[in-house]
N, C-alpha and C positions, 0 to 999 in steps of 0.2 A: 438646334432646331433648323431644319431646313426654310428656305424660299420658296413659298408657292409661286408658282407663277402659271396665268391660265390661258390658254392655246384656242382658235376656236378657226374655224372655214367663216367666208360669209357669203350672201347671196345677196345679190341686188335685189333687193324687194320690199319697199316703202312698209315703213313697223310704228303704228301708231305709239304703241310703248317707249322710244325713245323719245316719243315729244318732251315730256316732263324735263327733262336730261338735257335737250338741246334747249329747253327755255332756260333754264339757269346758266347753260354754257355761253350767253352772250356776257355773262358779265363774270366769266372765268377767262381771259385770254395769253396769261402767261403765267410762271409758278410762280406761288407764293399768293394770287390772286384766291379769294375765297366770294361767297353767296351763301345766302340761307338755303338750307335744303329743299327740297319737295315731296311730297308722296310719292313713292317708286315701288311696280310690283316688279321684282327682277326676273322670278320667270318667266314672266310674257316676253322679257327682253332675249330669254334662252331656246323658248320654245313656244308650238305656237299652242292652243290648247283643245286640251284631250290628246295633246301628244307626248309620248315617253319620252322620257330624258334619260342621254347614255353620254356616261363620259368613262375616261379610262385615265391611269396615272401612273408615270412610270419616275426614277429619281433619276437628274439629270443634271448636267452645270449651267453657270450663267453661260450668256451667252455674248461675255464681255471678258475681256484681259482682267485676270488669271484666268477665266473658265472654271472657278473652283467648284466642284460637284459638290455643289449644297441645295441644290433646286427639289422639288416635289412638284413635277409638269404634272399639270389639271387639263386636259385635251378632250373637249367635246365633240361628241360627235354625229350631232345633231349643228348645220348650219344657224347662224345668227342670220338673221332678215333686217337690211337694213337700205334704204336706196343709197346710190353716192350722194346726193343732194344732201342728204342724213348723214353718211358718213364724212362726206368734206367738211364739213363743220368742225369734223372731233379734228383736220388736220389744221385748221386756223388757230389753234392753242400753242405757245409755244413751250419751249421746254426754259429750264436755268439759263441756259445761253442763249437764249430767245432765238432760236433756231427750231420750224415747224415739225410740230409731232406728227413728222412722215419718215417713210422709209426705214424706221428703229429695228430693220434688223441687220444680221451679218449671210456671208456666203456660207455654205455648210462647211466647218473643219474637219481637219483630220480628228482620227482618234484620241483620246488624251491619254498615253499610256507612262506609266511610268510616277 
């Protein structure tokens, strides 16, 4: 079975919808950290409303050493609305080596052929 994994633009522009998200993320700050959950409508978080939602999917690899193409990209294409202020938060969390969830991706590679 493939990895989804889901791809999205964002736009600076303050989204009441992640309040809920960033109120429990104070007491999410590295893994393995947990919270009770909240009420979350997710597609207010996707789209704003009375707006269509369009996404597109193609199969692809990680985007990590091997690169194995097992991925199922999820790619919207309708922007996320989020301010920095909003989104600086999500980068205060850290990862297993407690190193900030910024920067997680790679340069574009070559093809994988072979």
């Amino acid at each position: 079975h493939p990895i989804l994994v889901h791809g999205c633009l964002v736009l600076y522009v303050p989204n009441a919808a992640f309040d809920p998200i960033l109120r429990v993320l104070r007491n999410v700050k590295k893994s393995g950290d947990s919270t009770n959950g909240t009420n979350l409508n997710l597609v207010n978080l996707l789209r704003k409303q009375n707006e269509r939602f369009y996404n597109f999917q193609y199969h692809g690899s990680l985007t990590t050493p091997y690169c194995e193409e097992i991925v199922l990209w999820n790619v919207i294409k309708n922007p996320y609305h989020i301010s920095q202020s909003q989104l600086l938060q999500f980068r205060d969390v850290l990862d297993a080596h407690n190193k900030p969830l910024q920067e997680i991706f790679r340069p574009i590679q070559l093809l994988n052929i072979g």
